[in-house]
N, C-alpha and C positions, 0 to 999 in steps of 0.2 A: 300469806302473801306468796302470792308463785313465784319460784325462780325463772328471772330474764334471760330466756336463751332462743335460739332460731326459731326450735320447733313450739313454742308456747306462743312465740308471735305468730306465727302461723294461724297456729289454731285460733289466734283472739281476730286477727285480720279475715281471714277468710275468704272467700270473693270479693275484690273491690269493682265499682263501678268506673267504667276505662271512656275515656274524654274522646274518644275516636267514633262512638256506637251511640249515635242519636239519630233521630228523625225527625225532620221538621215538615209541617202542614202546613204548607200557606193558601189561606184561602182567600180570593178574590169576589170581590160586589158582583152580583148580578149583571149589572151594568158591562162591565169589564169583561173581556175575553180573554184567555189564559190560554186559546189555543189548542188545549185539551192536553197540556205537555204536565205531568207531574213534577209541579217544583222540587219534591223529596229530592230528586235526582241531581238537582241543579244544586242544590245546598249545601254549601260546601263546609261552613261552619256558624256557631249560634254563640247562645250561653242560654243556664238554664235562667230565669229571669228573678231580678232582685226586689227588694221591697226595703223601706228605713220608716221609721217612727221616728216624728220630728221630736225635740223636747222641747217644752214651754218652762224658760226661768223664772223663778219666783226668788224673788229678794227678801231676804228677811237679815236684818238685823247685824247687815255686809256680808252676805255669805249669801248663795244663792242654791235653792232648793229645785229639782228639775222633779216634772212630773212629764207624765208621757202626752206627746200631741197627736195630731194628725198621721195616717199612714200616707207614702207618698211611694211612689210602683217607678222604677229607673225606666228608660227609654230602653227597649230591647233592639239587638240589630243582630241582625241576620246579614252573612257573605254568600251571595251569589256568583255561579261560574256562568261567564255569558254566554250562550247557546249564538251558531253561526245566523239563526234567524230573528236574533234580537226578542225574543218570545215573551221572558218574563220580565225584560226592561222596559218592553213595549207594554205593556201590562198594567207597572206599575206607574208609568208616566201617564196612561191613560187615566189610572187611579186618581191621582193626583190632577191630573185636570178635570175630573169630576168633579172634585171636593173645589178647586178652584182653576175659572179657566186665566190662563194668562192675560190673551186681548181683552177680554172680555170684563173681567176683574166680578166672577159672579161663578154661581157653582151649586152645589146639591144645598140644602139649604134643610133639610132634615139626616141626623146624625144616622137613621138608619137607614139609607141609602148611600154609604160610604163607608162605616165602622162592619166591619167582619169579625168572629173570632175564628182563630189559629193556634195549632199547637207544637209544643217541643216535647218529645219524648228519649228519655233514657232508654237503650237499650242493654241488656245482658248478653252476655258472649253467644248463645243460641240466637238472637235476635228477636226474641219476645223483650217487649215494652212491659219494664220496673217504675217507672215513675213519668207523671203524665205533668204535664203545666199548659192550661188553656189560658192567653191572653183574650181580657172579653173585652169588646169596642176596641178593635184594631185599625190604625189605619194607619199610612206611610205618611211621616212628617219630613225625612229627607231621601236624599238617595245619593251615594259618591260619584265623584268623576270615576273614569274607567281611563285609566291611562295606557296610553298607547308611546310604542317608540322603533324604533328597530333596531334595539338590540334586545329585546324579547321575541325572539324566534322558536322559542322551546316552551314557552309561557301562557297559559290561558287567561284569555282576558277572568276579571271579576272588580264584583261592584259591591257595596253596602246598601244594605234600606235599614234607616231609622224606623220603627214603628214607637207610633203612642199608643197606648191603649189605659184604660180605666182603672181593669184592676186584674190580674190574675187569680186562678183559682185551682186545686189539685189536689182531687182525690184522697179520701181519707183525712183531710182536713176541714176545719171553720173554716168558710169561708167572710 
């Protein structure tokens, strides 16, 4: 058993992965214009995306026995910083009214003309991409208000997009 001191934790830690060095891909439907502006830029913060395995109870004998269910993928959300031309808000309102228009109460009506995949990557202190996570059938289920006031004078506007998607998937794993 090694003795617990500075320089053994060192060596067992090593380079960690630091929560400031990702990159996020967001890609938009054909349909949708994006302007041509690199959302990477606008992205201001993420997560890397989660997944739970439901459990199914089995009763036996007053006591209950769990066996594993269904896999279910969390809603991922991305923070956007608003750009002064409204670029990627207009973007994803366009999104969302594809999928469904308001007046109209009707919309794209095949999944593959609205669901895009998108990705999140880790990066390492050189800026080379360590770990990849593609969301497949993406598409935006909410988006936040963007509040405004004035006593944020020194403040960049920013907003949340909800996205759903199917399922993720990430190199060097089962998918």
């Amino acid at each position: 058993m090694a003795i617990m001191n500075i320089e053994n934790f060192r060596a067992a830690i090593g380079d960690v992965a630091r929560a400031a060095l990702f990159e996020v891909v967001l890609n938009f439907p054909g349909a949708v214009m994006a302007g041509g502006i690199n959302s990477t830029f606008f992205c201001k913060g993420s997560q890397l995306p989660s997944c739970n395995i439901g459990e199914i109870p089995i009763s036996f004998m007053g006591r209950k026995v769990y066996q594993a269910g269904d896999r279910d993928y969390e809603p991922w959300v991305v923070t956007i910083i608003q750009d002064s031309k409204f670029i990627i808000r207009n973007a994803v309102e366009q999104w969302q009214a594809m999928i469904n228009l308001a007046r109209e109460n009707r919309g794209a009506i095949l999944p593959s003309e609205y669901q895009v995949n998108s990705a999140i990557f880790q990066l390492n202190a050189m800026g080379a991409r360590i770990k990849e996570y593609e969301m497949i059938n993406m598409w935006p289920s909410t988006y936040d208000v963007i509040d405004v006031n004035w006593d944020s004078t020194d403040t960049p506007e920013e907003f949340g997009v909800t996205f759903r998607y199917d399922y993720w998937v990430t190199p060097n794993a089962p998918a």
